[in-house]
N, C-alpha and C positions, 0 to 999 in steps of 0.2 A: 864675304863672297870673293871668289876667286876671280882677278879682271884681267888674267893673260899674263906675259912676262914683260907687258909694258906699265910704269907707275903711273896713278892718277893725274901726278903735274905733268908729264910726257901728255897724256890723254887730252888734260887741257889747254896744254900748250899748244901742241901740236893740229894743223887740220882748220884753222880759225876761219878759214875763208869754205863755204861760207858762213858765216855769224851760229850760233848755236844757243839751244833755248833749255834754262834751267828750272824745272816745275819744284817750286819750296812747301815742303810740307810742313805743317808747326805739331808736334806731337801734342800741344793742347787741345787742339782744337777737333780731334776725334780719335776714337779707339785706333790699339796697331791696326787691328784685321781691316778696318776703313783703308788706314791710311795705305795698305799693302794694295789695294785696290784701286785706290787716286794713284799709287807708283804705277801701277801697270797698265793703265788708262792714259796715263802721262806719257810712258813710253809707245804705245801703240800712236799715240798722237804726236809723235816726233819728239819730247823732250830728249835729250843725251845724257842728261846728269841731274841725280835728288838730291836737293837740299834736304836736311831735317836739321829742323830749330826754329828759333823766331822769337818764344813769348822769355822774358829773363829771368822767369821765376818758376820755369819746366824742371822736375827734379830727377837726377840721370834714371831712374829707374824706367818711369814712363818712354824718356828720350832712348832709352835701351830693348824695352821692348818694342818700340816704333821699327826703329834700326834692322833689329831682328826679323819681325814681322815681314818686311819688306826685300830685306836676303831673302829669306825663304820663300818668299812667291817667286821670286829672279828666279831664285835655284831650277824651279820647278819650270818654270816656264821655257828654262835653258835646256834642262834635261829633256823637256816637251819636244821643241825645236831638235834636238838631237837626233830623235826617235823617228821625224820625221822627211823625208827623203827631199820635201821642196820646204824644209823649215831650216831657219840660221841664227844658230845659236848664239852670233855675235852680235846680233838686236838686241838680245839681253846682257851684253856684258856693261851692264851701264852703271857706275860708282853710284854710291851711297854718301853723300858728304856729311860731316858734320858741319852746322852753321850754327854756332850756339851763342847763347848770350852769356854765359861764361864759364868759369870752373867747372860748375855745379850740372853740367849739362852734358857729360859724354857719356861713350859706347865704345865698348872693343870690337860690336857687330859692323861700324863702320867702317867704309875702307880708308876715307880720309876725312881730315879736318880742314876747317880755312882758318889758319894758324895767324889769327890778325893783330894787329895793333889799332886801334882807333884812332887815327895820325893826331886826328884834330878837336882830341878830348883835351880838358883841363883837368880830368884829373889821372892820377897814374897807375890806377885800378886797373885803366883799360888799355894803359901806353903798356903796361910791363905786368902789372901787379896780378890781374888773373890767368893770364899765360904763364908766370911760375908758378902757381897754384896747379894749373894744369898738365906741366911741361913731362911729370914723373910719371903722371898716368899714362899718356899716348904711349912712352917708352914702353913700358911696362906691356901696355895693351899693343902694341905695336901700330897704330894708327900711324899712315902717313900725313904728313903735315904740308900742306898746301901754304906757303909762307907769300901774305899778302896785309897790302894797305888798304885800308880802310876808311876812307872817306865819306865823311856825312853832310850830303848837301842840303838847303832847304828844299823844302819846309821842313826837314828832319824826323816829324813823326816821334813815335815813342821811342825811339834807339836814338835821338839828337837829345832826349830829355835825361833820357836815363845815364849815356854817356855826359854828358856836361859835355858835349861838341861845339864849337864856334863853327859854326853851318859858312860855309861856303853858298855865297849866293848867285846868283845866273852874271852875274856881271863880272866876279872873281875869277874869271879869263887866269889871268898871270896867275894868282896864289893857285889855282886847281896844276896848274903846269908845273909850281915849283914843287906841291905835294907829290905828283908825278914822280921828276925828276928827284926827289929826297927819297922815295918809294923805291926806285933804280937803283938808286947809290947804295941803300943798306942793304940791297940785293934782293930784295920782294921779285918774286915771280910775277903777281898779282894787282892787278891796282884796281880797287872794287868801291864803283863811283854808286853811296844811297841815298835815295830819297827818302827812304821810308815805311815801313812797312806801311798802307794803307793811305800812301801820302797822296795830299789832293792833287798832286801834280806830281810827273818825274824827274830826274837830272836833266837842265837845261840842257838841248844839245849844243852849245857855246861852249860848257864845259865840258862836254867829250869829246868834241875836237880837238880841245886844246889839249885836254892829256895825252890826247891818241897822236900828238907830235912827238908824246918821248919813246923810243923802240925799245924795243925787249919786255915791255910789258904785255901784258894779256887782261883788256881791259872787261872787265864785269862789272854790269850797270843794273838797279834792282830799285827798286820804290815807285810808286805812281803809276806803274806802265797797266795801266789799266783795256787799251785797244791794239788791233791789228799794227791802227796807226801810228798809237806810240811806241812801240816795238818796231815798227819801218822807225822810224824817227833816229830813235836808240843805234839800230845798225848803220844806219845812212851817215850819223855823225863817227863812228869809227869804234862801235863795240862788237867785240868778239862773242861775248855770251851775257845775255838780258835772262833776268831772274824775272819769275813771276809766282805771287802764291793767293795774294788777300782776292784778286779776282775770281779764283778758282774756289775759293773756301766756301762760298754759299754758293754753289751751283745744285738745284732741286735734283740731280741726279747724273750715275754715270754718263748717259748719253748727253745729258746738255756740258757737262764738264767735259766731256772729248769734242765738243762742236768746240764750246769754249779756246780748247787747248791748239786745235787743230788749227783755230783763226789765228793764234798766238806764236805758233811753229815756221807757217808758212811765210809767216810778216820777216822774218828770222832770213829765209832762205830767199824768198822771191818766187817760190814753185805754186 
């Protein structure tokens, strides 16, 4: 999908104030045509930007047609807006991210990746080892690459087991600052503080304060944020853009997943 003559990290870096809300879709967990439906439902209810990814073992075919799927309802909805004299086209211009659990997990349908390192893995799979696995494709596919740290706090959840992460815990104040600041230094645009997919709790705010003192980062916080309130919570300690996905995933229907979305957006803004 076509996002203007500005790039996805322009898009995210840019505008932070105030805080912005990212709706994470996992292509497991329903067909594209679904998922094309929770994207546009997400956006009607204030999201700015789609994750797709999540489960580590999605194989790029499905994560492709997800991708796809999801273009093309934008498309449509953009042309929609076109057509129509009090309609704005620029609601839909909203990126498609990749968020993947590794190699095995892309799309050329997306417009970018979050091109990460697992800072605080032990093993080098996820320091180095699946991002050159990957690195030929994005070229090839032209994906832009969103170059970000990757940080996994407790409780960690299934991405703190499957990386082998030394989990950062709510009192690790100083280590979350020096991950920051090392996250600065090798030039990360990103510094993306998780709890978890599904985690019983979010990123302490202790720890988003504490990274939100190093500048030039653009902090993204995602795991646990289960309410309006952990979402205030999340923005209040100093994050730019809070991810959400596992609360939205059993929502009995579009209408209660846009109330859903809608509590989650505003918690975001303050509106």
């Amino acid at each position: 999908m076509h996002v203007g003559d500005t790039t996805v990290l322009q898009k995210v870096r840019r505008g932070t104030n105030p805080p912005r809300h990212i709706t994470l879709i996992d292509p497991a967990k329903q067909s594209p045509d679904i998922a094309a439906q929770r994207a546009m439902v997400a956006v009607e209810s204030g999201s700015k930007m789609i994750f797709v990814g999540g489960s580590t073992d999605t194989p790029d075919t499905i994560v492709h047609g997800t991708c796809q799927a999801i273009q093309e309802a934008f498309e449509l909805r953009m042309f929609a807006a076109s057509q129509d004299p009090d309609g704005n086209e620029s609601n839909w211009d909203i990126p498609v991210v990749l968020f993947p659990g590794g190699a095995h997990a892309l799309s050329p349908a997306a417009d970018a990746i979050t091109f990460m390192m697992l800072m605080n893995s032990t093993k080098r799979e996820f320091l180095v080892g699946e991002q050159i696995r990957g690195a030929p494709y994005l070229q090839k596919f032209g994906v832009e690459a969103l170059p970000t740290g990757y940080v996994v706090c407790a409780p960690g959840g299934r991405v703190g087991e499957v990386g082998a992460a030394e989990l950062i815990q709510p009192t690790d104040v100083d280590l979350v600052h020096a991950y920051a600041l090392c996250a600065k230094m090798y030039g990360f645009s990103i510094l993306y503080l998780e709890a978890g997919s599904g985690a019983s709790t979010p990123v302490h705010p202790d720890l988003i304060r504490k990274a939100r003192e190093v500048e030039d980062l653009t902090l993204v916080v995602g795991g646990g944020l289960r309410t309006p309130a952990d979402v205030h919570a999340a923005v209040e300690a100093g994050a730019d853009w809070v991810v959400t996905g596992t609360i939205t995933e059993d929502a009995g229907s579009m209408d209660e997943l846009r109330q859903r979305l809608k509590g989650l957006t505003h918690a975001c803004t303050g509106k």
